[in-house]
Every structure is written in structure tokens, then in C-alpha cells.
C-alpha positions in Angstrom: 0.0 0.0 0.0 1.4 3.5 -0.8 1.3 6.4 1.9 -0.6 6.8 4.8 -2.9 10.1 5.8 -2.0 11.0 9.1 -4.7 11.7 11.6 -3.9 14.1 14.3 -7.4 13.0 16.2 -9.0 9.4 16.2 -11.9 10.3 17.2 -12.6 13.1 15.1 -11.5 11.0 12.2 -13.8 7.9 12.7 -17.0 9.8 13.9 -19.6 9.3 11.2 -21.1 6.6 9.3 -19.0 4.5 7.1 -19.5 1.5 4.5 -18.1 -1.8 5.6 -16.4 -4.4 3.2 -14.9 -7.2 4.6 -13.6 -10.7 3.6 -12.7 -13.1 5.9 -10.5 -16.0 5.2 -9.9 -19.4 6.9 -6.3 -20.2 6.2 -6.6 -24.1 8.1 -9.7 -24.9 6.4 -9.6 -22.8 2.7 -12.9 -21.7 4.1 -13.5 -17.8 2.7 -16.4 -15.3 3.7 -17.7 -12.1 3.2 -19.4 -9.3 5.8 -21.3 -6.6 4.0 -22.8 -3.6 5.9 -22.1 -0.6 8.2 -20.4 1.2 10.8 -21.9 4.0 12.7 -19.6 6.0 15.2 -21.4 7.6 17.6 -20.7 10.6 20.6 -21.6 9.2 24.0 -21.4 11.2 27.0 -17.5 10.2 28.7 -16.0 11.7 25.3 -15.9 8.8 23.0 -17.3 7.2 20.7 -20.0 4.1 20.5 -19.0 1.5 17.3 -22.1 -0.5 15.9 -21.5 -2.4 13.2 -24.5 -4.2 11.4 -25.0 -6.1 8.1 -24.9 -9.6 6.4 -22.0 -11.9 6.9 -21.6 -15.0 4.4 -20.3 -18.2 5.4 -19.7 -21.0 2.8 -22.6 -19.3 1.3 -24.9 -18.9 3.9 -25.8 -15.4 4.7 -26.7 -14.1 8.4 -27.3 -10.8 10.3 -24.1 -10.1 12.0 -23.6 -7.1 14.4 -21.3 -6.0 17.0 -20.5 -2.9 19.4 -17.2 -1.2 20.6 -16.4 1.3 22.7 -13.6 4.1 21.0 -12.7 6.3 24.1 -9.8 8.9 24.6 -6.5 7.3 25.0 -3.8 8.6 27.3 -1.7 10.9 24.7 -4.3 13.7 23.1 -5.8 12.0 19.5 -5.7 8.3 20.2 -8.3 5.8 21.5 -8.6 3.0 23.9 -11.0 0.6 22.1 -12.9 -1.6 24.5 -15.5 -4.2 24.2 -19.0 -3.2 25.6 -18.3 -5.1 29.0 -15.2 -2.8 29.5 -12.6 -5.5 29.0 -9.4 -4.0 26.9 -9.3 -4.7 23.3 -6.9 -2.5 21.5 -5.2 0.8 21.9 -5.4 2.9 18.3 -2.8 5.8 17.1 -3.3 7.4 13.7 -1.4 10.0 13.9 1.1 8.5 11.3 -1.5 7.2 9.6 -0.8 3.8 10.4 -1.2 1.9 13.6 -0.3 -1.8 14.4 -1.8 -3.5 18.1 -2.1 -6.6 19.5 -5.0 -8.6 21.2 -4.3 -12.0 22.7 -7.4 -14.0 22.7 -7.2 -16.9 25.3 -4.2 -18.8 23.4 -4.6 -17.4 20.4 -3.4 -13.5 18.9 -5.0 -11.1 16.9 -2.6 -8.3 15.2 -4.4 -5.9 13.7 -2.5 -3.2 11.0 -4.8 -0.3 10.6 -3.8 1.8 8.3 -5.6 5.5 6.7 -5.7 6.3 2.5 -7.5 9.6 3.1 -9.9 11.6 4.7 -12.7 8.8 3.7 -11.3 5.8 3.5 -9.4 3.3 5.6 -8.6 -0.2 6.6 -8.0 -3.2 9.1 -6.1 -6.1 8.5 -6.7 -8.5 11.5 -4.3 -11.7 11.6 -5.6 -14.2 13.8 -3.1 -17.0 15.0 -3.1 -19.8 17.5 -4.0 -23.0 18.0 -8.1 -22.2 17.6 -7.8 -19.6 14.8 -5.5 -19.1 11.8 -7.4 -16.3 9.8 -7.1 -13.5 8.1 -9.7 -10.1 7.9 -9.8 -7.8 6.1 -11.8 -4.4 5.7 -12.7 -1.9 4.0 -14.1 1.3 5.4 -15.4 4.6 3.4 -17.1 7.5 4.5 -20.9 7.4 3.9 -22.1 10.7 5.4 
């Protein structure tokens, strides 16, 4: 991928709504799959942001609502975000102020590494590698601006 846009402001960056591509792919099994739908970023009251994701997700061609909620709240250094799961437990911390941000998540034995990285002022991506002795995936998606 070329250069990134660098985002002084996390936050400010993701609010909005924003069309969702993503594929998923199985690397043990060949598997492949596709999620199709939406992100809204909305203000809540301690500063941040709420993530809902809705849409269809395929899986060896069976499609089925999928959805999913995050919390994006103010990091510790001004313009990044400490990205939580809706029962508070950590999940990532974010940093786009190069335009490109790598973290980790361990997941019982396995580890997601997720590379997120910013094209523009609309557009942007996630590349989550899952590895460990339950997963060996790879996601990835597509986000642009819909407002």
C-alpha cells in the first residue's frame, strides 16, 4: 500500500457513518467469507465514541445478520483511543497520527494483530491476523465515509 494520511485526532477521524467491506478468510480450512454492511460511530457522553457495526456476513454461502459494538474512548496521549468491548474488557489501543497503527489482542491462546492503516480523509482499513491454536485467519476491511 502506498502512503498513509496521518490523523492528528482518532476520534474526530472515525465519527460518522461508514460503509463496511470485509472478507474473511480461513487459512486451516480454505474456508472464505464475506461481511457486508455498516459502521456508525457515535458521541456518548464520557467523550468517546459508541461502534455499531451491522449487516450480512456469508459463510460457505450462507448469509446471516451479523452485528457488533465497541467502545472508542480517549486514550492517554491527546488524539488516540482505547477501544474496549462493551463489558469494558481491553481490546486494542489505536494511534493514527502517522497514519498507520499496528496493536495486538491476545485471545485466550490465540493472537489477533491488527495493522490499521488511513488512504485519506474517507477511507481506511484493518487487516486483523488471527493465529493460535483455535484460529489461523485472516480479515480484512474496507471502510469509506458514507455521510
Amino acid at each position: 500500500m502506498g502512503e498513509f494520511r496521518p490523523v492528528p485526532d482518532a476520534l474526530g477521524y472515525l465519527a460518522g457513518r461508514w460503509r463496511v467491506e470485509r472478507s474473511v478468510r480461513d487459512l486451516a480450512s480454505g474456508d472464505d467469507g464475506e461481511f457486508s454492511g455498516t459502521t456508525v460511530f457515535s458521541p456518548v457522553d464520557s467523550g468517546g465514541l459508541l461502534h455499531h457495526e451491522s449487516g450480512t456476513f456469508v459463510w460457505r454461502g450462507v448469509p446471516r445478520p451479523a452485528e457488533r459494538t465497541l467502545r472508542f474512548l480517549p486514550g492517554e496521549a491527546d488524539g488516540t483511543a482505547d477501544v474496549r468491548f462493551t463489558d469494558g474488557r481491553p481490546f486494542h489501543d489505536l494511534d493514527l497520527s502517522s497514519g498507520r497503527h499496528v496493536a495486538d489482542h491476545p485471545c485466550s491462546a490465540d493472537l489477533y494483530r491488527g495493522e490499521f492503516t488511513v488512504r485519506d480523509e474517507d477511507h481506511w482499513r484493518t487487516v486483523w491476523r488471527v493465529r493460535g491454536p483455535a484460529k489461523d485467519l485472516v480479515l480484512t476491511t474496507d471502510y469509506a465515509r458514507a455521510d
